[in-house]
C-alpha positions as CSV (number, residue, x, y, z in Angstrom):
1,X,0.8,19.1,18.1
2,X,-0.2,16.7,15.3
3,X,-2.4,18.4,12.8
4,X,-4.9,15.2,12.0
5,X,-5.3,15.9,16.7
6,X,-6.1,19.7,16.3
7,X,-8.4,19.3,13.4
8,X,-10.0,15.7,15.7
9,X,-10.3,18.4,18.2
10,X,-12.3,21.0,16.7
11,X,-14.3,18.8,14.9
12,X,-15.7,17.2,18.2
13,X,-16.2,20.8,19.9
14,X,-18.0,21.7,16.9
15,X,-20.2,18.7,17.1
16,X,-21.0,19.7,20.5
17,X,-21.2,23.0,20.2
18,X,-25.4,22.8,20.0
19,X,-24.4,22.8,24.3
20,X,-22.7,25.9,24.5
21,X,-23.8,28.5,22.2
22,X,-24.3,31.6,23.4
23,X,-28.3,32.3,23.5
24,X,-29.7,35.6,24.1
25,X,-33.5,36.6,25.7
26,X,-34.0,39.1,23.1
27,X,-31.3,40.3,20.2
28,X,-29.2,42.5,20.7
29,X,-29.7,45.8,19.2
30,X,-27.1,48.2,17.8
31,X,-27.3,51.5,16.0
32,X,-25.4,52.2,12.8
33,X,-25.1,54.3,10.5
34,X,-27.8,53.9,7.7
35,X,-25.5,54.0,4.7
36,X,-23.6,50.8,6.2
37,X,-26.6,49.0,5.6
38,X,-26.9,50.0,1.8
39,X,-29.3,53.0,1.9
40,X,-28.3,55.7,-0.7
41,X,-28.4,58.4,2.2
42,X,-25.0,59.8,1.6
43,X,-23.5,63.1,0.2
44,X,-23.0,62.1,-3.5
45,X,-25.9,59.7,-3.6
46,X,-24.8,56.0,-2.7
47,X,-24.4,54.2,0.1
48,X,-21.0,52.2,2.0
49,X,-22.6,48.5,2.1
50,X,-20.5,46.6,4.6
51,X,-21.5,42.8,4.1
52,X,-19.6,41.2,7.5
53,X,-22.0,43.7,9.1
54,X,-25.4,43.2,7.2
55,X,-24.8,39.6,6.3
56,X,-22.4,37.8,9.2
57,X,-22.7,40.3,12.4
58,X,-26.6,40.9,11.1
59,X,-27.7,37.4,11.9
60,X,-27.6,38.0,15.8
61,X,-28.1,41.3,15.5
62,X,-30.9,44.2,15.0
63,X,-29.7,47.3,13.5
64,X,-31.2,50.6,14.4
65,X,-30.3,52.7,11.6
66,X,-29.1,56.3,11.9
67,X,-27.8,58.7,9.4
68,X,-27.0,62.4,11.0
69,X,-27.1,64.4,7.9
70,X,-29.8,62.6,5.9
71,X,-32.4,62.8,9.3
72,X,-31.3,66.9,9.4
73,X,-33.1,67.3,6.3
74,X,-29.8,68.0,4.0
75,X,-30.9,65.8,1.5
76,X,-29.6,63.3,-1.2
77,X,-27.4,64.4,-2.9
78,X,-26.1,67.3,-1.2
79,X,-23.2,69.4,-0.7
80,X,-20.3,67.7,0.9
81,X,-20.0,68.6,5.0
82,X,-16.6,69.2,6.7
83,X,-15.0,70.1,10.1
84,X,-13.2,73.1,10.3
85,X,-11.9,74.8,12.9
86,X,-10.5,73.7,16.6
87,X,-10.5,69.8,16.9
88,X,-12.0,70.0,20.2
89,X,-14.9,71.7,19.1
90,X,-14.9,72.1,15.5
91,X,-17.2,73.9,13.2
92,X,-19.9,72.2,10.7
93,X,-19.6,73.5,7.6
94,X,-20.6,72.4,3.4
95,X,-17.0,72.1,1.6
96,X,-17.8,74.5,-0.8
97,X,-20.2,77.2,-0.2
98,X,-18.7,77.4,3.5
99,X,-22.2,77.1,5.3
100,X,-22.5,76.8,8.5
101,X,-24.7,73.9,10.2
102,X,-22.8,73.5,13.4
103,X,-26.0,74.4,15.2
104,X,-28.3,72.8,13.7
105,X,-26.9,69.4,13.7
106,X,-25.7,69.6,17.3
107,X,-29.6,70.7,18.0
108,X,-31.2,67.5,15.9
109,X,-28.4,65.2,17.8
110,X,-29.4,65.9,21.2
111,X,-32.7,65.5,20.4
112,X,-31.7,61.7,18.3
113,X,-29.7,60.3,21.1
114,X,-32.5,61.1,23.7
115,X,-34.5,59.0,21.4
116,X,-32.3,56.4,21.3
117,X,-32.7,55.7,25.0
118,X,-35.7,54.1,24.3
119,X,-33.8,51.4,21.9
120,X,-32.0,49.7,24.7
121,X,-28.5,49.9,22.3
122,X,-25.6,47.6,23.5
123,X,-23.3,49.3,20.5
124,X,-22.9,51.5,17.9
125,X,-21.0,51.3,14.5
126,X,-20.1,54.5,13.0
127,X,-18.9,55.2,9.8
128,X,-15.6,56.1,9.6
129,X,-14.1,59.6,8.9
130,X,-17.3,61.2,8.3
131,X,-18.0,64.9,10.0
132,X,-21.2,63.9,11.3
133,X,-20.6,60.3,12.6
134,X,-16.8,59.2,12.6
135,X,-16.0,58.0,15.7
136,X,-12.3,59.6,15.9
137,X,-9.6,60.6,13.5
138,X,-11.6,62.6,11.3
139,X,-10.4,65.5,9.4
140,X,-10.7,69.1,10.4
141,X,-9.5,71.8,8.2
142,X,-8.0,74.9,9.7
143,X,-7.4,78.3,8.5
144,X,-5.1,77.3,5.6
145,X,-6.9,74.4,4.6
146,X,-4.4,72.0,5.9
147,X,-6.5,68.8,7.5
148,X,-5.4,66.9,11.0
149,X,-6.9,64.3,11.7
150,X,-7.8,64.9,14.7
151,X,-11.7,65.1,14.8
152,X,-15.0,63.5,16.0
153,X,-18.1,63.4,14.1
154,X,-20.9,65.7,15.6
155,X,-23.1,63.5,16.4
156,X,-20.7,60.5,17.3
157,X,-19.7,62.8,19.7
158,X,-22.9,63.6,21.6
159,X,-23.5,60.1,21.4
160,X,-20.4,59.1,23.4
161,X,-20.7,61.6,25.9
162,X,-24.5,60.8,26.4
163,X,-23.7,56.9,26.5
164,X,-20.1,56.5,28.0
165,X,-20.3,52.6,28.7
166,X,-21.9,51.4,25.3
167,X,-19.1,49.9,22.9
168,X,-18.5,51.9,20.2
169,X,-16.6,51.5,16.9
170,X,-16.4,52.6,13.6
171,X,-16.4,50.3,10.1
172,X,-13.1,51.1,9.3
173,X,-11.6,49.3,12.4
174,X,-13.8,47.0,12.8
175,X,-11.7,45.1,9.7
176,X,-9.4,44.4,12.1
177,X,-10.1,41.2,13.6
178,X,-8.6,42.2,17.1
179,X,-10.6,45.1,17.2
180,X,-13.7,43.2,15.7
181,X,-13.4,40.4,19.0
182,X,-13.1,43.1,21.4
183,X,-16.2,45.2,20.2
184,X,-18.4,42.1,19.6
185,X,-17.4,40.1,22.7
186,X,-18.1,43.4,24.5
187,X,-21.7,44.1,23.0
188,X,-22.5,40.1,23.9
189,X,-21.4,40.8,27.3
190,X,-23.4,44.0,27.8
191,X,-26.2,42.0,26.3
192,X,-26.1,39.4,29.1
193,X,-25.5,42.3,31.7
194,X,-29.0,44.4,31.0
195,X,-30.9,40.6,30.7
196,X,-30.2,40.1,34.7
197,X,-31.1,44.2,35.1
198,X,-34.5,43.1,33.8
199,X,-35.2,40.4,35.9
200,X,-33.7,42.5,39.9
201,X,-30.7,43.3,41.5
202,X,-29.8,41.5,43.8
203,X,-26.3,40.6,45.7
204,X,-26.8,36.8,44.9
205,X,-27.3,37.8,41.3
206,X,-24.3,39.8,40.8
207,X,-22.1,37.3,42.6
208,X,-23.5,34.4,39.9
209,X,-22.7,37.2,37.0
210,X,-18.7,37.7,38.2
211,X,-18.4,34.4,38.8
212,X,-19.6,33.4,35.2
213,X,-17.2,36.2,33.8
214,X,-14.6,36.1,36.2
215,X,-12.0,34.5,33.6
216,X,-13.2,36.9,31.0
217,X,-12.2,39.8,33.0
218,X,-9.0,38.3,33.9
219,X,-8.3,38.3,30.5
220,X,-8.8,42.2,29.8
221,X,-7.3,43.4,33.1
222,X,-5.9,41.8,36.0
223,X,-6.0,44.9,38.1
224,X,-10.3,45.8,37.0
225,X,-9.8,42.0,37.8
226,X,-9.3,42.4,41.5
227,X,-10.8,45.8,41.9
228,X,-14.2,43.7,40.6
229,X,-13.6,41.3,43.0
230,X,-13.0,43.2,46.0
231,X,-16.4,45.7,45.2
232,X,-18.4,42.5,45.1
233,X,-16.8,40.7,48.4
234,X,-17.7,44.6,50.3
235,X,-21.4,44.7,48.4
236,X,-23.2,44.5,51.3
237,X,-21.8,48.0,52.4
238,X,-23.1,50.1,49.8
239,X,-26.7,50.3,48.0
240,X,-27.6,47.7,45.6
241,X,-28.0,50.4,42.8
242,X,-24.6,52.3,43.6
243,X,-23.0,48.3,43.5
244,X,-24.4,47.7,40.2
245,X,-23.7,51.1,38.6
246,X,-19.7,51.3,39.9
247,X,-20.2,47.2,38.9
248,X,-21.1,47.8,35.3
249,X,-18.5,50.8,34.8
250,X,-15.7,48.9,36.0
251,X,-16.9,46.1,33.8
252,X,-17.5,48.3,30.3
253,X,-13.9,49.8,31.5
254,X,-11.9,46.5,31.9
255,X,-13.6,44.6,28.4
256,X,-12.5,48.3,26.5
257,X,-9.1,47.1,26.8
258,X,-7.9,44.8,24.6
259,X,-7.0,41.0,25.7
260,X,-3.4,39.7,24.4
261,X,-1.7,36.7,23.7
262,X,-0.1,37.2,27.5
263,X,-2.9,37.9,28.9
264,X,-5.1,35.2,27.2
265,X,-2.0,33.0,28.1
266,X,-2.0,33.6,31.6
267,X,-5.9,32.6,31.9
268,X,-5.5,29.0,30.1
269,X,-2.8,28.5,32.2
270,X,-4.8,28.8,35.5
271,X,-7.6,27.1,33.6
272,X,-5.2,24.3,33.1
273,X,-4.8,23.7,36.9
274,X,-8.3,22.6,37.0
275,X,-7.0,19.2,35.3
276,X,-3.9,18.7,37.4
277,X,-5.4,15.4,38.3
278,X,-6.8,14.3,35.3
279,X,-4.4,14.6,32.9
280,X,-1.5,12.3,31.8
281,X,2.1,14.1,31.9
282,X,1.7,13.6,28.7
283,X,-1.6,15.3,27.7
284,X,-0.2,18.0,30.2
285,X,2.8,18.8,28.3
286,X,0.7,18.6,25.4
287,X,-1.5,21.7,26.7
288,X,1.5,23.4,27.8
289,X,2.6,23.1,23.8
290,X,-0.3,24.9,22.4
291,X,-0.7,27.6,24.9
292,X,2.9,28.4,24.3
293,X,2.7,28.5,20.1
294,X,-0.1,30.3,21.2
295,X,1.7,32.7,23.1
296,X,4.2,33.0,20.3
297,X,1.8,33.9,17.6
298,X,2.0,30.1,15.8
299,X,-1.7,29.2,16.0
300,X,-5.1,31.2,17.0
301,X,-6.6,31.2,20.2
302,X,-9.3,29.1,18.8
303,X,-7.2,25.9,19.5
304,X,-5.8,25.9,23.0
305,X,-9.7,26.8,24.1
306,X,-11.0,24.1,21.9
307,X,-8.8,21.5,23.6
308,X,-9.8,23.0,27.3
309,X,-13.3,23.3,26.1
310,X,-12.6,19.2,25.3
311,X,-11.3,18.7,28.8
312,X,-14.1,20.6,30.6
313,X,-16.7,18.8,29.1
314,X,-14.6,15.1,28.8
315,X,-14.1,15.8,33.0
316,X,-17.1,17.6,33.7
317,X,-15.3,20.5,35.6
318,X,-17.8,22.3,37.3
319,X,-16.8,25.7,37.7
320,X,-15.1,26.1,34.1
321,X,-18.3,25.0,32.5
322,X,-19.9,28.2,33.5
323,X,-16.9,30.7,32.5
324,X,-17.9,32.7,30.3
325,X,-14.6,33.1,28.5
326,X,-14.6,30.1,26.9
327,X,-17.7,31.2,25.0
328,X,-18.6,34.7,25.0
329,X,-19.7,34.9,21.6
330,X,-21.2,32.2,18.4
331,X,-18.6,30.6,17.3
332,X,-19.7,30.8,13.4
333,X,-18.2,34.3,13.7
334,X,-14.7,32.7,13.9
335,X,-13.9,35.5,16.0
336,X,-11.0,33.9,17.7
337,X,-9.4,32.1,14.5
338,X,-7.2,34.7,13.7
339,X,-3.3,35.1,14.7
């Protein structure tokens, strides 16, 4: 494809993108932990500023900050905290005079992520390989003092297991821009799942929300995919809260895993067959150009939707005009222009 078309493109999507961005009741609120944010809270006295999170990801966001070791009243500075032990349940203890806190902290946690109920999170961000709140990988020492990294924070742990469907990650990953889209376009789409829980539940409700995100779906897992479908087709069956609760978990399930090339491939394609009238043979071998360098890793996704996004709104094609897979998320975060 001619570069002087691409950039034409995406300069007219942007241009029009004051139609499609992606607006929210309220914002959405995430916890994190403090020391992300720039607080000296930590063991030694400063602080792990992240600026994509306080100064990119922070513009439609509202951070409820959290910091394990600081709120249990250890103090800044203060002696350096480890795991030790059995990964699967490992001990809390200060590097160097071998104290125990174990207790203490899981006791404090408990009582924090009750608390947090009341925030209405749609995600957390943990900081990596700490023993309080990394999210997985995190060092524990065993009776030699040899490490694996096979650990879990204690508090990122009771947090998980008290909220099993809210996206979590950790800082570390989160520099990965794969990883970045999934968590992000995850905690958008939770967002926009609570805002019709506020409003009822309702069969006709539900139907308009997997219709809007049926393409999204698609795009994590064609078997949640059907399985989604199939729950919402028998609805009428079951209680409208047991529809809504096995709804949402399949839903936080299928957006966990991650959408690929093939996969996102596979959705433009059958988006594409909405223009089989439209389109020259021409403009349609065009398409079939960009999905494939897409495919093969030549360009971002960012293009081949930019050029359907074009077509929808050029052919006013009803039913893509409400997928919510061609704009789950701002597009300032660039989230798709990576390859």
């Amino acid at each position: 494809m001619p570069e002087f078309l691409v950039i034409d493109i995406l300069l007219s999507s942007f241009l029009e993108s004051t139609d499609s961005q992606v607006t929210m009741e309220d914002t959405i609120k995430l916890g994190i932990s403090t020391c992300l944010l720039g607080d000296n809270v930590r063991y030694d006295g400063g602080h792990k500023l992240d600026r994509f999170l306080t100064d990119t990801l922070g513009q439609y966001v509202e951070y409820v900050p959290v910091c394990p070791e600081f709120e249990c009243g250890f103090g800044v500075p203060r002696e350096a905290l480890r795991l030790v032990g059995n990964p699967e349940s490992p001990r809390l203890v200060t590097s160097r005079t071998n104290r125990d806190f174990t207790d203490r902290m899981v006791h404090w946690a408990r009582r924090r992520v009750t608390g947090l109920e009341e925030e209405d999170l749609c995600g957390f961000i943990f900081k990596s390989n700490s023993p309080s709140s990394g999210m997985e990988r995190v060092k524990v020492y065993g009776e030699k003092g040899m490490p694996v990294k096979k650990g879990r924070g204690i508090f990122a742990r009771i947090f998980m297991e008290h909220f099993p469907l809210i996206p979590v990650e950790d800082e570390g990953r989160l520099h990965d821009p794969k990883l970045r889209e999934n968590f992000i376009e995850r905690i958008f789409t939770l967002k926009r799942w609570r805002e019709g829980l506020s409003k009822k539940m309702s069969m006709g409700d539900l139907v308009e929300f997997h219709t809007q995100h049926k393409l999204l779906i698609l795009s994590h897992s064609e078997k949640h995919h059907r399985s989604m479908g199939k729950l919402v087709a028998g609805g009428k069956e079951i209680s409208v809260t047991e529809l809504y609760t096995r709804y949402e978990a399949l839903l936080m399930e299928a957006l966990k895993l991650k959408a690929t090339p093939r996969k996102n491939s596979n959705v433009l394609m059958h988006m594409m067959g909405y223009f089989k009238k439209q389109l020259t043979s021409d403009e349609k071998e065009e398409v079939l150009e960009i999905i494939q360098d897409y495919r093969e890793g030549y360009i971002p996704l960012i293009v081949p939707i930019t050029l359907i996004n074009h077509y929808v709104r050029k052919y006013k094609e009803p039913y893509l005009s409400r997928q919510t897979y061609l704009r789950p998320h701002p597009i300032e975060l660039q989230l798709r222009n990576h390859v």
